[in-house]
N, C-alpha and C positions, 0 to 999 in steps of 0.2 A: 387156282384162279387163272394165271398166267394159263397155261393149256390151251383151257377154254377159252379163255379170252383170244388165241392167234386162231381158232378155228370159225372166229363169229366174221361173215364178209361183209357186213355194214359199219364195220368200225372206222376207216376211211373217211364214208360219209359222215358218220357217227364224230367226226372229229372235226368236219368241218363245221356241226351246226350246234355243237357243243359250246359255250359260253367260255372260252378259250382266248378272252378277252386280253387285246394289247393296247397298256395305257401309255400315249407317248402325252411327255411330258414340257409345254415350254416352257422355257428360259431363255434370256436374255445371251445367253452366251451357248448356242446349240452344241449338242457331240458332234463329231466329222463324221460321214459315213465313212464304209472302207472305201478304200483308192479303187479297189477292182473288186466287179464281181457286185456289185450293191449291196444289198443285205442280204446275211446270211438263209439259207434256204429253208435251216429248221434252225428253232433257238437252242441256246446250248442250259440255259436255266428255266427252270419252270419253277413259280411261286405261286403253292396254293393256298389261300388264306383259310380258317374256318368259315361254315357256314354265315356267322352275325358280321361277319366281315370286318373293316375298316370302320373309321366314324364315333371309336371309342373316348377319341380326345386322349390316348394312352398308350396303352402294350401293345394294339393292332395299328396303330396309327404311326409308331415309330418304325415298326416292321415295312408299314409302306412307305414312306423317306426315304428306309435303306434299301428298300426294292429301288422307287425311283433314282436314286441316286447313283444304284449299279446302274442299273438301265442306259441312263443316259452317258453314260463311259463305256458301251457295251452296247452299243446302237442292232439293233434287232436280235441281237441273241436270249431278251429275256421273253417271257411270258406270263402275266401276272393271271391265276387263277381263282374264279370267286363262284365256287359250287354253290348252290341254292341248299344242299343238306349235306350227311355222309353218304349217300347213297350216289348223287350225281358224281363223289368225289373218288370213290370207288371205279366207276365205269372211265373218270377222268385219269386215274392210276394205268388202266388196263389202256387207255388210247394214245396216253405218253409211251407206254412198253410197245405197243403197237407201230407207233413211229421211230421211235429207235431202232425199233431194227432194221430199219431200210439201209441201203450199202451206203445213202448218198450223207446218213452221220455217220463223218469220218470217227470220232472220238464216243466217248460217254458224256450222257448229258446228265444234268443234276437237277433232280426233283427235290423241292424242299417243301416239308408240309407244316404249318404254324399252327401248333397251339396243343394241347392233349384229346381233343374232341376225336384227332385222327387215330389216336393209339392203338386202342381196340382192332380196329381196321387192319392197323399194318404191322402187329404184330400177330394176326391169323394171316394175313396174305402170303401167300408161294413168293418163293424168291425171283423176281422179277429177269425173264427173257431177256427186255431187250436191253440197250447200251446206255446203262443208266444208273446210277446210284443214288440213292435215297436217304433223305435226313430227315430227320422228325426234331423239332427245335421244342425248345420247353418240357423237354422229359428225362430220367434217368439213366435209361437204358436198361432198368433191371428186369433179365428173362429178357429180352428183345429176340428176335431172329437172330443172327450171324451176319446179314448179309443190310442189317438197317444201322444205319450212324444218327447218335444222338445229340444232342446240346443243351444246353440249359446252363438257367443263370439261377444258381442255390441261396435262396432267400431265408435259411434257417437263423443263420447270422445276425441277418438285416432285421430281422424280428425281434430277436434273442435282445438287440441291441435297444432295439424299439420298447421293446417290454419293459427291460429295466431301468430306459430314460424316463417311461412313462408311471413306476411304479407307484407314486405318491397322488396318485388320485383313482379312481374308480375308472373303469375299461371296460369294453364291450366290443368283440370283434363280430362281421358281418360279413359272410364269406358265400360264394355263388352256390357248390353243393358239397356233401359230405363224401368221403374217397377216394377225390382225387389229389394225386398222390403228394405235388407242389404247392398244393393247398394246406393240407392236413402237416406236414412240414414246415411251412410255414404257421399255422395256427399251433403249432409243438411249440416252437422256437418262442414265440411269441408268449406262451403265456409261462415257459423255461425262466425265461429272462426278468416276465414280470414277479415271477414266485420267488425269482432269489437276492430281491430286496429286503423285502417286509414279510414273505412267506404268505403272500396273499394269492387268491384268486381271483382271476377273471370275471368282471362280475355276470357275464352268458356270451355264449358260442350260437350266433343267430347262422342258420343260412336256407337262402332264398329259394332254393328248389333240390329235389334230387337230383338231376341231372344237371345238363351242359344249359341247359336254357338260364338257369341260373346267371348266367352270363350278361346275359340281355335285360332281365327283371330290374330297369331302373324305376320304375313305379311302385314296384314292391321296397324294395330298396329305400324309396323315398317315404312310404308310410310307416315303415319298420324306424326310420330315423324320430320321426315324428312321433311315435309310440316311445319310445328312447326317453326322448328329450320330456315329453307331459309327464312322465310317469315319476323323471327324477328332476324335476327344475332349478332344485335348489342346491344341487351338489357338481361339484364340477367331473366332468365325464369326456370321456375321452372315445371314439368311434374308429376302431382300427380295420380297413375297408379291402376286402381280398374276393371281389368279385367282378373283375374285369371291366367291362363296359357299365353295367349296371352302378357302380359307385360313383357313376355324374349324378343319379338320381338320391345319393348321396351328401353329396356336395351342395347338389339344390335345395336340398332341407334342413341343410344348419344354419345358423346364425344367431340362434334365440336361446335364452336363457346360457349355462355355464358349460355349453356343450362346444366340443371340437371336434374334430378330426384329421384324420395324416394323410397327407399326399402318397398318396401311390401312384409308380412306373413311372411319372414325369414330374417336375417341378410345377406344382399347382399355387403355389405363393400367390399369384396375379388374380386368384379368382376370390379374395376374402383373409381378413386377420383372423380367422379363425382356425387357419391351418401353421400351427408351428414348428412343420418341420414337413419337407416329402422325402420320401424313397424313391431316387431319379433311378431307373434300371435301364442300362443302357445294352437294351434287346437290338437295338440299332446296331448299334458298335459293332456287339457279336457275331451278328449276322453279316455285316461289312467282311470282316473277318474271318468268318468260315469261309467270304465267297473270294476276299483274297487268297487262301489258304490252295482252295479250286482252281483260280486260278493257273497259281505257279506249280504247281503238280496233280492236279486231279485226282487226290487223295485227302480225305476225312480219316480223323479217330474213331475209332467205333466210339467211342462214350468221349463226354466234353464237358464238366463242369466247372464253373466260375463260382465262387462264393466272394466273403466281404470284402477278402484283401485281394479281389484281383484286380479291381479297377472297373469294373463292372456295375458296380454298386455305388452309388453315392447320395449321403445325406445331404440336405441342402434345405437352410435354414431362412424361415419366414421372416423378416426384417420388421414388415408392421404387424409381426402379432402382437395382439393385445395393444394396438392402438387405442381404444378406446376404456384399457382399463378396467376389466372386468376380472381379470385372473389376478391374484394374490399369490402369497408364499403359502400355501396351506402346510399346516406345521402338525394340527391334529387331524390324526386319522381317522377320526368322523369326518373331517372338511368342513366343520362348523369353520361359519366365518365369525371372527371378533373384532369388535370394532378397532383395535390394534393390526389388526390385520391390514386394513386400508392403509397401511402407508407402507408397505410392502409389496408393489404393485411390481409383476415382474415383466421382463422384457426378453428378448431371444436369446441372452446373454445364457441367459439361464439353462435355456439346451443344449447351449454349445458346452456349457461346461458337464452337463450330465454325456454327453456323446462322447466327450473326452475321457471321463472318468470310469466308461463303461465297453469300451470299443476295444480294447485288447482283451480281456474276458469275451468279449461276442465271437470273436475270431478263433481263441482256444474252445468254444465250447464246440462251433461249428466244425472245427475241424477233428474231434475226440467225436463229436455227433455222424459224423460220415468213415471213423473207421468199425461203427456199429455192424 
């Protein structure tokens, strides 16, 4: 690819009318430009988002915070990328290599690509020409090229943890599509942790599409909650949500009958008592932190993973669940309710002690899980 790509002569142009989009951002307290010289001539970051972009209320939405937040410490050296598919994002790979090599980037610049949509792509692509090094964030690295650096924050844990806090009621996870790889790792972990309570199963493994569009599908997502919830009304159920953007569609179909579900990637408490606990993944941080790492030496790891105990992860506990009283202590494993049961009405006290009780186990599994 590279090759070809330095022998095509509209790339130039090709770059300038390319959607190479720079979001300047106010605040109340601006970055200074440099003292000499204004802004840099070429940026020294490039962030390219997947195609569904930002707007996810989550995983993509955090990612742009810590874009912006470089940015504005870092006055024109970033550029934030938003290809329309893989295909524009490909020709967008080969017009970065194309600009780096001009004499006038003094150093290497750093392409960072977000999310597993790009993998396929850039683990076929040639080793890239020009003065640039390349990260692909949310992957494992396994078989990568040589020459790609990866990241990722390992959710086997945070499942494994989920599963067993959640073992005493009936579950149902809902995930974007089947194969990919932080998914399927995640749905291991989760239904690991759920089985090694009561030696139960899951009660189905739904997911929304075969591919990446999966992602997007919050309509499906939302009638899929709705089929859920009719089918079981009378037992209490739990909705464990591993489909990026699409699990707002989600969130907007709970509330009715004994049905919940768990926050994912960010603290969702504020949107409903129905959520008793999220999974804050702080994809922000990290990426803070690779680009500090860049910073002070212009050197990445080739491979980068975070799991439960690195700080990375954090559970965080809904305060008004079950305001209104709906959830009991289910004591029998049918979830039959008995009228004894009503004075047993629980409160978040309750997860806090199962999180307690199950969080050093999450951490040894996950780490015996990754010297597989």
């Amino acid at each position: 690819m590279a090759t070809t790509m330095r022998n095509v002569p509209f790339l130039p142009l090709l770059f300038a009318i390319l959607s190479l989009t720079w979001f300047s951002c106010e605040n109340e307290t601006s970055a200074p430009l440099p003292e000499e010289g204004g802004l840099p001539e070429n940026p020294s970051v490039y962030i390219i988002f997947p195609p569904n972009g930002p707007g996810d209320n989550g995983f993509l939405d955090k990612v742009m915070s810590a874009t912006t937040e470089y940015a504005m410490a870092h006055p024109g050296e970033v550029r934030i990328l938003l290809p329309e598919d893989s295909l524009q994002a490909t020709v967008m790979l080969a017009t970065i290599e194309f600009v780096t090599m001009k004499e006038s980037q003094k150093d290497t610049a750093l392409t960072v690509f977000i999310g597993s949509e790009y993998k396929e792509m850039l683990y076929q692509a040639s080793h890239p020409e020009g003065k640039q090094k390349i990260l692909l964030m949310e992957d494992d690295g396994e078989g990568a090229p040589e020459w790609l650096h990866t990241c990722m924050i390992e959710r086997y844990g945070a499942c494994y943890l989920a599963g067993a806090m959640l073992a005493q009621q009936k579950a149902s996870i809902i995930a974007a599509m089947p194969g990919e790889s932080s998914l399927e790792r995640s749905i291991e972990g989760f239904k690991k942790g759920y089985g090694s309570i009561k030696g139960r199963e899951v009660d189905a493994v739904y997911y929304l599409a075969d591919n990446h569009k999966g992602f997007t599908m919050q309509h499906r997502a939302h009638q899929l909650c709705d089929s859920i919830q009719e089918s079981d009304m009378f037992n209490y159920h739990t909705i464990f949500p591993l489909a990026g953007a699409a699990n707002l569609g989600m969130y907007n179909a709970i509330g009715d009958y004994f049905t919940q579900i768990i926050g994912m990637d960010k603290d969702y408490s504020s949107i409903g008592n129905f959520i008793p606990f999220s999974i804050n993944v702080g994809i922000d941080a990290l990426l803070l932190d690779c680009l500090a790492q860049w910073d002070d030496s212009h050197q990445l790891p080739k491979q980068r993973k975070e799991g439960l105990d690195s700080g990375f992860i954090e559970f965080v506990f809904n305060d008004t669940w079950n305001s209104d009283g709906q959830f009991y202590d289910w004591e029998d494993e049918n979830q039959q309710l008995n009228e004894e049961d009503k004075n047993k009405v629980l409160t978040t006290e309750f997860w806090k002690q199962r999180y307690a009780l199950f969080k050093d186990q999450a951490i040894k599994e996950e780490q015996a899980y990754e010297k597989h």
